[in-house]
N, C-alpha and C positions, 0 to 999 in steps of 0.2 A: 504494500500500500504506500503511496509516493504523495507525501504535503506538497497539497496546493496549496494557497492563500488562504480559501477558506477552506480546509480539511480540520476537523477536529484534533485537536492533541489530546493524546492517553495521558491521562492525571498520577498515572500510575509507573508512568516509563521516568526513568532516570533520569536521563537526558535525549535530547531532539537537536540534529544537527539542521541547522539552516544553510544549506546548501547552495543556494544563491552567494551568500555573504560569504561563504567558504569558497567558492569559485572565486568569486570575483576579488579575492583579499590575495588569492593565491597567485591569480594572474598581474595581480600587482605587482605582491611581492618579487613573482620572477621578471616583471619587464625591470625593476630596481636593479635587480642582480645582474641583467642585461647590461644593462646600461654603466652599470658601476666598475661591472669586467670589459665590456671595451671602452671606457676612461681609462680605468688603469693604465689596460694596454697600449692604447693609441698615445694617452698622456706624454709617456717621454719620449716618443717618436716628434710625438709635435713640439715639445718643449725646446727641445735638439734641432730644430728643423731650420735652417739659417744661421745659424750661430755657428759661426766656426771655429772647429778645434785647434791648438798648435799642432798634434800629432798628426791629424786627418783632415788631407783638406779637401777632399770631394765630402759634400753632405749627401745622408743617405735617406731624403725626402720623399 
């Protein structure tokens, strides 16, 4: 049996996951994680990007 909106809740059950809110927290949470790991990653590429080293002088942009 699958909560609709208006679906009864057992008074009796434990706990009732809300599923909507658990999706959609989830798909948050991973676009965050997304987004956090190609910052990291791109971050010192881009940081580096123009700035020339004494050692290395072709930049690797």
């Amino acid at each position: 049996s699958s909560l609709s909106p208006g679906a009864e809740i057992d008074p009796d059950a434990d706990f009732v996951y809300d599923y909507y809110t658990l999706r959609v927290g989830g798909l948050v949470f991973a676009g965050i994680i997304v987004f956090l790991s190609f910052f990291l990653l791109a971050g010192n590429k881009l940081a580096s990007c123009g700035k020339s080293k004494v050692r290395e002088s072709v930049s690797n942009c």
